[in-house]
C-alpha positions as CSV (number, residue, x, y, z in Angstrom):
1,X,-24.1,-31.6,-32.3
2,X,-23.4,-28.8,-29.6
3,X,-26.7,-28.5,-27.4
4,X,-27.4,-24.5,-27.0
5,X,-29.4,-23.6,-24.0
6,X,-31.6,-20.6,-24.4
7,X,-34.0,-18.8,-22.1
8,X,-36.6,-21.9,-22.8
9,X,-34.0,-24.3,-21.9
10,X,-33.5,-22.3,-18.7
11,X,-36.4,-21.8,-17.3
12,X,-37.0,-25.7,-17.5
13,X,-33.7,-26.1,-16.0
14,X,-33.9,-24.1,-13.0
15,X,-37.6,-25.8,-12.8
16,X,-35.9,-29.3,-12.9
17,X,-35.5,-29.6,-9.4
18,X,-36.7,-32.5,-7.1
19,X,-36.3,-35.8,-5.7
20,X,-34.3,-38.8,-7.7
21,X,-36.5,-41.5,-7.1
22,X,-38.9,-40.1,-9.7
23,X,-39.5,-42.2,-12.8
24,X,-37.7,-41.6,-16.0
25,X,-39.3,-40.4,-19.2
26,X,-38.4,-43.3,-20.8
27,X,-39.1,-45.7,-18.2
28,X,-36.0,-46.8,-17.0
29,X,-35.2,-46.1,-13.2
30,X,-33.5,-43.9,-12.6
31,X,-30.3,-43.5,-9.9
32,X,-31.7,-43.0,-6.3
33,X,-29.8,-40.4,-4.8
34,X,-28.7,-41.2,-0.8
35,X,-30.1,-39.2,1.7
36,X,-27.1,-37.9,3.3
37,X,-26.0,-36.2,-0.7
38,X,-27.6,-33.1,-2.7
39,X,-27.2,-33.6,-6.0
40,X,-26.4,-30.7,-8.0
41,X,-26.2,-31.0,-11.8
42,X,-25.0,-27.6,-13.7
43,X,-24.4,-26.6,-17.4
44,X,-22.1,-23.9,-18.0
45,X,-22.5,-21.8,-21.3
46,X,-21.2,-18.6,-22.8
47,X,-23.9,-16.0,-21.6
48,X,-23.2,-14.3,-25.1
49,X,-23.0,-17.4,-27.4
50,X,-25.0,-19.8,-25.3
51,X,-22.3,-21.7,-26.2
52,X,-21.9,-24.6,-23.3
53,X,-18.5,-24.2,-22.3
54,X,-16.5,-27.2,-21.5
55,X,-13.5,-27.5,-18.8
56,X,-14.8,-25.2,-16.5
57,X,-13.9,-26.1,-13.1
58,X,-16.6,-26.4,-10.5
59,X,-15.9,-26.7,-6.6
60,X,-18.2,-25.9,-3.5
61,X,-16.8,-26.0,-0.1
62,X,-18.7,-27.4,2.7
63,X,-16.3,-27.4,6.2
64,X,-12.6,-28.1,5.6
65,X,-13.8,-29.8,2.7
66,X,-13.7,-29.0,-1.1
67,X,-16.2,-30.4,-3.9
68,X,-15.0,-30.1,-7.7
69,X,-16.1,-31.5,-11.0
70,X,-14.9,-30.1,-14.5
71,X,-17.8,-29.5,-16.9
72,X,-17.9,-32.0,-20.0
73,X,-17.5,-30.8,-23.7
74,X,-21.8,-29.9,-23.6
75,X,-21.3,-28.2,-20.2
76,X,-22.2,-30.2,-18.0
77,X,-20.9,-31.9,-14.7
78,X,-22.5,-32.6,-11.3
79,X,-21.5,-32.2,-7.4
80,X,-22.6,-34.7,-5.1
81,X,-22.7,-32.6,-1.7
82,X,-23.4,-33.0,2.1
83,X,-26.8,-32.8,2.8
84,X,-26.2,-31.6,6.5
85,X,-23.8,-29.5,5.5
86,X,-25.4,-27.8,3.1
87,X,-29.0,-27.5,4.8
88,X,-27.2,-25.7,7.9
89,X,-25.8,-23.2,5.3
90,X,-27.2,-19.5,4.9
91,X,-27.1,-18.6,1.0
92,X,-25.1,-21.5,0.1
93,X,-22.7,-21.3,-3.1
94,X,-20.3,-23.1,-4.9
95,X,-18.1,-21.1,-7.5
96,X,-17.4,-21.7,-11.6
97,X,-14.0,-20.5,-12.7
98,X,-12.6,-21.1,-16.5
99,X,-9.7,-19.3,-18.0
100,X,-11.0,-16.2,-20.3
101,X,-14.0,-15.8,-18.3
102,X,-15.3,-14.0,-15.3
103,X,-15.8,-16.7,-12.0
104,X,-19.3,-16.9,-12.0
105,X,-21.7,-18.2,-9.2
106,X,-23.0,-21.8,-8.6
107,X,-26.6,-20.5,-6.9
108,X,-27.2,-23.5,-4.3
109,X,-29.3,-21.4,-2.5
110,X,-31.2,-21.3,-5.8
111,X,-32.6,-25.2,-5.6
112,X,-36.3,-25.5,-4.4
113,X,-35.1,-27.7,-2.2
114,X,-31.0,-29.0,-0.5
115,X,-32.5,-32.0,1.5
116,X,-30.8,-34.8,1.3
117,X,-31.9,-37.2,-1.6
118,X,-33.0,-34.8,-4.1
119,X,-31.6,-33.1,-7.7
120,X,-31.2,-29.5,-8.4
121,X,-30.5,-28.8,-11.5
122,X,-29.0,-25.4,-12.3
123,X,-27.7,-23.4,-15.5
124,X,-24.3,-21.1,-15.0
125,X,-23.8,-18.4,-17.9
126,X,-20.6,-17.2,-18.3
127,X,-19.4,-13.8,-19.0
128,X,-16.0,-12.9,-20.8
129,X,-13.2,-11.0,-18.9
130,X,-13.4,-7.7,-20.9
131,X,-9.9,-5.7,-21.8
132,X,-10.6,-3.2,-18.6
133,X,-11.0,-6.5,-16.1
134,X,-8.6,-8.1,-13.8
135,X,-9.5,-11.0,-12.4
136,X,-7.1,-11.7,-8.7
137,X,-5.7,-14.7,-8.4
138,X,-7.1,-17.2,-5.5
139,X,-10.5,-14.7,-5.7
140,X,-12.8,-17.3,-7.7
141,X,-13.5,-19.2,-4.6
142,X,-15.5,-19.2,-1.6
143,X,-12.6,-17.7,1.2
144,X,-13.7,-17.0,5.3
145,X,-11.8,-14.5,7.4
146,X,-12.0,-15.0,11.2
147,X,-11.8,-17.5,14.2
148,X,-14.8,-18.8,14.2
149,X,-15.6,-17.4,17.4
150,X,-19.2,-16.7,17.4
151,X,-20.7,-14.6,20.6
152,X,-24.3,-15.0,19.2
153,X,-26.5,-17.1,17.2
154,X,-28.2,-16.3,13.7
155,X,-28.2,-16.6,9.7
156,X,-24.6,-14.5,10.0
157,X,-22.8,-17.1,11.8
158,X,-24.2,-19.9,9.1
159,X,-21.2,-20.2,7.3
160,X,-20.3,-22.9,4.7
161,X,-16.8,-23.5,5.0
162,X,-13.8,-23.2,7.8
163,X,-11.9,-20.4,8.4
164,X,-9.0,-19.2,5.8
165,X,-7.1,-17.4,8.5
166,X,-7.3,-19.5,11.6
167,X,-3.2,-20.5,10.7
168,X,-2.3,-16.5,10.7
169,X,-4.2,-16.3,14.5
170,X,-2.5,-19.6,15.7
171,X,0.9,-18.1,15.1
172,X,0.4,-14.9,16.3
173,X,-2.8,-14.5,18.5
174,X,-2.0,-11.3,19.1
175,X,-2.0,-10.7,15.8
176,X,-5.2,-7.2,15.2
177,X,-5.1,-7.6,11.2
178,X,-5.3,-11.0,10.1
179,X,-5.7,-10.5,6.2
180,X,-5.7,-12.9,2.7
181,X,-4.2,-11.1,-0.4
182,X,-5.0,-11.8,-3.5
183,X,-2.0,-11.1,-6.3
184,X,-3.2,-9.1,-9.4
185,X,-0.2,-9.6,-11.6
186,X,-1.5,-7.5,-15.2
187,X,-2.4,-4.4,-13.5
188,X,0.4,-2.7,-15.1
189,X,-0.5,-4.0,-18.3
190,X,-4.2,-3.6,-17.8
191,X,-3.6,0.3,-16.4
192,X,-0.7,1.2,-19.1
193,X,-3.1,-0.4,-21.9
194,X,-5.7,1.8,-21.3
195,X,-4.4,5.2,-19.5
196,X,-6.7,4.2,-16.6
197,X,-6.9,6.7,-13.3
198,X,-9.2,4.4,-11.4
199,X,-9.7,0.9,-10.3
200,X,-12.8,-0.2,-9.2
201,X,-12.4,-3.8,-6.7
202,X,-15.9,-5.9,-6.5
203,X,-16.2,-8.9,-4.7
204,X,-19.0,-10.7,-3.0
205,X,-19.1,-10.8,1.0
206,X,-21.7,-12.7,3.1
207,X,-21.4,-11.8,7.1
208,X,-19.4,-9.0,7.4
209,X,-20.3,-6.5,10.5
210,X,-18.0,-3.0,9.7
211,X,-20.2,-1.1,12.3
212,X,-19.5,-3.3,15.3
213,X,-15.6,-4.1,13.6
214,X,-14.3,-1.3,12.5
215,X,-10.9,-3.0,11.3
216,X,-13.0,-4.7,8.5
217,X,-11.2,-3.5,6.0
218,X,-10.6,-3.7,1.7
219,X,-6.9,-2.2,0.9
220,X,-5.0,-2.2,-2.5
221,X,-1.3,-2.8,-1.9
222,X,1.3,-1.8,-4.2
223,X,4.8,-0.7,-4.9
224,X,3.9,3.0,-3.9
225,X,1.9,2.2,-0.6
226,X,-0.7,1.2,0.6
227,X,-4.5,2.3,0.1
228,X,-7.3,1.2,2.9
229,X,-10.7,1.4,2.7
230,X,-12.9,0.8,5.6
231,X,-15.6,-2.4,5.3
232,X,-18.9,-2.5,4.8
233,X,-22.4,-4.0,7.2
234,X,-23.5,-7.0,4.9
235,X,-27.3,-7.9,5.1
236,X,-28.6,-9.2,8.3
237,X,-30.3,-11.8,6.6
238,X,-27.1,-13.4,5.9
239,X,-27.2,-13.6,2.3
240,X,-24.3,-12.4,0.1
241,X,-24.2,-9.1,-1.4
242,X,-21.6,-7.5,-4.3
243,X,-19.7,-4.7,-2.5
244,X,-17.3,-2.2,-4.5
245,X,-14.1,-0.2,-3.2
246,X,-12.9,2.5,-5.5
247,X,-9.1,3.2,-5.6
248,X,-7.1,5.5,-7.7
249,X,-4.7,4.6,-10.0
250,X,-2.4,7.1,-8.7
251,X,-2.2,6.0,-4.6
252,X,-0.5,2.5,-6.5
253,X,1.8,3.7,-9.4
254,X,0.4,3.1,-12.9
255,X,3.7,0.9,-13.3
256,X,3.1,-1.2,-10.0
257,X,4.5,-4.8,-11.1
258,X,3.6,-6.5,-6.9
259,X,-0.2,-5.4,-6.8
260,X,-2.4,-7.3,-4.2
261,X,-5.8,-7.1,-3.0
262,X,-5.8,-7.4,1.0
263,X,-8.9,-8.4,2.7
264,X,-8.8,-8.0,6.6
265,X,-11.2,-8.7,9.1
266,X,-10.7,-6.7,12.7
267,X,-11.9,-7.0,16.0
268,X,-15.2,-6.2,17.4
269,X,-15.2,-4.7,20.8
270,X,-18.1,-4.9,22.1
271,X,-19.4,-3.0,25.9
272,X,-22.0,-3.7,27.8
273,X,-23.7,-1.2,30.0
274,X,-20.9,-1.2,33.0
275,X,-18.7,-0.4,30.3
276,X,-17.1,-4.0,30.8
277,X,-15.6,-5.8,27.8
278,X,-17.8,-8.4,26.3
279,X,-16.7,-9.3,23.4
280,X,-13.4,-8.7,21.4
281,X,-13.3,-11.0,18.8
282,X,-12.7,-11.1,15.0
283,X,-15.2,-10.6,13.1
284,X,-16.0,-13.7,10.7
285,X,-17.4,-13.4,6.9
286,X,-17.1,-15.1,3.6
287,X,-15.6,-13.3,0.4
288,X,-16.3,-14.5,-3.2
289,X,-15.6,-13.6,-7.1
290,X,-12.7,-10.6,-6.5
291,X,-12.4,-8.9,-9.9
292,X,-11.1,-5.4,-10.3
293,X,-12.5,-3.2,-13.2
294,X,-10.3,-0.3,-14.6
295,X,-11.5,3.0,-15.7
296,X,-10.9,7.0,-16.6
């Protein structure tokens, strides 16, 4: 019989967190978790349905490392991650993609507790890509711009993973716009479909500092040009944030078949009070869940 998790089942989920050397309710022993690994134990379900969703591919990246476990038939599946890696993280996530669905977040950051020995248990809802959504491919996972360059200390230089664009600045250090793209191949059937004008692009960013890099930048590429919007300051807290860029339909052609998101990080030029360069540069952040959302 299909197990359905509702809000009950949740709230005893997301209270299931703590240490595996605990005793089982049925006496047995249970598996002692090392103390170098967070356990993190996730059921995926339809958010509508409550549904668990099986083959739903989870993966958290930790370094130049990548974690991934396919949820069972019930939803569930577990990651066995780095405690070190982890604890050092600011807002540390892992993300759940499946085909039909929105990606969706694993919340790490969530867990009571990411020292090394213990369980977190942790509940993913899913949400359906609607007719008006597009979700770009290669945007369901955790992706850093930059060079890893860090000038000063803080929660904004705790990043999880290594740099996505370090190979673009090794062959061309010159190079002012390093950038990722992310293809979205049905916008014209997604635009065309509806008679949309605009297109809305969402996507999560931890780090990013537009005021002090003012080549941070969110652009929608496609066969008629070219549309660039400037970045935007992420908290200072270093946590992750949902950011949105609105585009017209119009400034890419309604019948655009080579449509990318481009993602850029700049350089920060930064003075001191002789007017001497002190700092120049890129500016580092993380990116998460792209998805563009069409409408009139």
């Amino acid at each position: 019989m299909s197990k359905l998790i509702g809000a009950a089942v949740l709230a005893t989920l997301l209270a299931a967190c703590g240490s595996g050397g605990d005793s089982g309710s049925d006496g047995t022993t249970p598996e002692v978790i090392p103390l170098d690994v967070v356990r993190i134990e996730f059921s995926v379900f339809d958010k509508e349905t409550n549904v668990p969703v099986g083959g739903a591919v989870v993966n958290y990246q930790a370094g130049d490392k990548t974690y991934t476990d396919t949820s069972n038939a019930d939803g569930s599946g577990r990651l066995d991650l780095p405690a070190a890696e982890v604890a050092k993280t600011e807002s540390p996530r892992g993300t759940v993609s499946k085909e039909g669905y929105e990606p969706q977040t694993l919340l790490v950051s969530a867990c009571p507790s990411v020292q090394g020995g213990t369980v977190c248990i942790l509940p993913v809802p899913l949400v359906k890509v609607a007719s008006n959504v597009s979700i770009p491919v290669g945007g369901d996972t955790v992706r850093h711009l930059g060079d890893e360059q860090f000038v000063a200390s803080g929660v904004n230089t705790q990043f999880q993973k290594a740099t996505d664009t370090v190979t673009l600045l090794d062959a061309d250090p010159l190079n002012d716009q390093p950038s990722l793209k992310f293809a979205v191949p049905d916008w014209a059937a997604k635009v065309q479909a509806g008679g949309y004008t605009k297109a809305t692009v969402t996507l999560d960013i931890k780090g990013m500092q537009a005021t002090i890099c003012p080549n941070d930048a969110i652009a929608l590429s496609g066969d008629a040009g070219t549309r660039t919007l400037l970045g935007k300051d992420s908290p200072v807290d270093g946590s992750w944030r949902p950011e949105s860029f609105e585009f017209a339909v119009a400034d890419i052609s309604a019948n655009a078949t080579n449509v990318s998101i481009v993602v850029t990080t700049g350089r920060c030029p930064v003075v001191d009070s002789t007017g001497q360069l002190v700092q120049n540069d890129f500016d580092d952040f993380e990116i998460n869940r792209l998805r563009v959302e069409f409408s009139k």
